[in-house]
N, C-alpha and C positions, 0 to 999 in steps of 0.2 A: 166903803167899797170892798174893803178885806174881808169883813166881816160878812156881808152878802156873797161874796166870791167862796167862801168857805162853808157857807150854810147849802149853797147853791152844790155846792162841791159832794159835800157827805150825802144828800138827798138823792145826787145821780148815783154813787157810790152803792147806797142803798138802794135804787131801783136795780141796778144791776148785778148786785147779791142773789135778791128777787127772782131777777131772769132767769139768772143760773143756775138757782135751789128749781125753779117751775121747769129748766130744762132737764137737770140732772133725773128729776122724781116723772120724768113726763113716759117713762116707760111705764105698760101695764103689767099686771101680775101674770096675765095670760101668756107675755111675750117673754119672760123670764128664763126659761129652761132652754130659748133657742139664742139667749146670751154668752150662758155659759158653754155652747155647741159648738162657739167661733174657733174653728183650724184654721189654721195657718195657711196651710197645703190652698186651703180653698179659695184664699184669695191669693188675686196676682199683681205684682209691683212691676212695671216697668220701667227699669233704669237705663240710662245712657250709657256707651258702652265708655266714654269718658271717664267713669265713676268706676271701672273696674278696678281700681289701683284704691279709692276711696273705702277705707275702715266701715265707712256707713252702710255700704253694700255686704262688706263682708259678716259683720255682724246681722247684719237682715237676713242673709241666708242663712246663717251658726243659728239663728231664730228658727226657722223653720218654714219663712216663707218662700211662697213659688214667686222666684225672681226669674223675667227674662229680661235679657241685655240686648238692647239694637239702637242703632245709632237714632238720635233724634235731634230733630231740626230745633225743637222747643222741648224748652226746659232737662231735668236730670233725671225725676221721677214721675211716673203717669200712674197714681189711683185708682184712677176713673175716666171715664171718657169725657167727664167733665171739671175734672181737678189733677192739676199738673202742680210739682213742686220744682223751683232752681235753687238751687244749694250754691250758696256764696258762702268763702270764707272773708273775714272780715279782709284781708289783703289783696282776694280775687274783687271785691267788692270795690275795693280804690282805685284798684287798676282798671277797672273797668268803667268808672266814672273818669278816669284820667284817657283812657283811650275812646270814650265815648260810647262802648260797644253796650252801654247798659241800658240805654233807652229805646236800642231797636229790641236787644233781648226782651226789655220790658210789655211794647209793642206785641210784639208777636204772640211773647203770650198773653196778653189780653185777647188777642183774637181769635187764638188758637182754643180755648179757653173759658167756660164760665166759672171757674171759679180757681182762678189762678194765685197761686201762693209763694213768698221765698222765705228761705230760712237763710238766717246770717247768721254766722258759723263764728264764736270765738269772745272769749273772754276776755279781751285786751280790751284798753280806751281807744276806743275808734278814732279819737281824734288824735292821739301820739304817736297812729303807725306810719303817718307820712306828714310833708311839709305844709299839705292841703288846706286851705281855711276850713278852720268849721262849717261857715256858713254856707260854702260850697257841700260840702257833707251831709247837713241840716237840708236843706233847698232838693238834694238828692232824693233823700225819704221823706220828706213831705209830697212832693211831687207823685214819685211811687203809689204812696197812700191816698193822698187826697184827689189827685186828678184821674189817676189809672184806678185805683179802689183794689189797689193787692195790699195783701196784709203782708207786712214783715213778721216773721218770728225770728227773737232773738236765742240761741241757742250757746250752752259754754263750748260745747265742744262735738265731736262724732258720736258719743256714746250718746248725750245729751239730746242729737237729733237723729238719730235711730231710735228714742225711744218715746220720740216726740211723732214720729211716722208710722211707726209697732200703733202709739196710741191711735192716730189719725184713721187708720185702716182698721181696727177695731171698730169705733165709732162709725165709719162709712159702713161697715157692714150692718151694726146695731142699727142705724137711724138715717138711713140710706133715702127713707123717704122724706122723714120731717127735715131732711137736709136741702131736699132738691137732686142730689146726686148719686146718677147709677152706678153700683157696683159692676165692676167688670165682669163678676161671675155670680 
């Protein structure tokens, strides 16, 4: 059974190499010159005005992007009109399984939402920053991922998801259509 569970294992491994080399190469030669044309200026990020105190914001600006701040109902960052990000640190993330408030947040944005996303924030063992069972933790992000269909991104730090959002909004601008999702501008 190891021995098929391992075979089985490297072959998806390898389709998904695959995927990624046919996504990465799926750009033409023609579309080239309006890659390297991406400003900053031209796209816009909308952040919660919660995040003004948050290093992630203020390095997005020191970047050069056009940030506006207005309070929102869902999520921290808005994309797109159809990609919102919640930025949890690993500690905001406990406590909000522990007060419960993380599966309406969840909620909402799925609704709010086609293509809704979180980043958790932070290089510690999730499981030693409170008295929490694991399994309670584990059952958290399965749930997340498998019933609601939002991706977690795991991030070490602010630097680490600012440049993982710089990336995000690059690529939205690049491939905005083989994605499904409208750039705001």
């Amino acid at each position: 059974r190891d021995e098929t569970s391992h075979w089985i294992s490297q072959n998806k491994e390898k389709r998904m190499y695959q995927i990624l080399y046919n996504l990465k190469n799926k750009i033409k030669i023609d579309e080239q010159p309006k890659l390297q044309q991406f400003s900053k200026q031209e796209y816009e990020i909308i952040a919660d005005t919660r995040e003004n105190h948050s290093s992630t914001l203020k390095e997005l600006s020191n970047q050069g992007f056009n940030i506006q701040t207005k309070h929102l109902e869902v999520g921290d960052y808005i994309l797109s009109e159809d990609l919102a990000i919640e930025r949890k640190t690993q500690e905001d993330f406990l406590k909000s399984i522990i007060d419960r408030r993380l599966l309406t947040q969840i909620q909402n944005l799925k609704k709010s939402y086609k293509k809704p996303l979180i980043i958790l924030e932070g290089d510690n063992d999730l499981y030693s920053l409170t008295n929490m069972h694991p399994n309670s933790i584990i059952g958290m992000i399965t749930t997340i991922t498998l019933i609601y269909n939002i991706p977690i991104i795991y991030t070490k730090n602010n630097k680490d998801t600012t440049e993982y959002i710089i990336t995000l909004a690059k690529q939205l601008k690049e491939d905005s259509k083989y994605l499904g999702i409208l750039p705001t501008k």
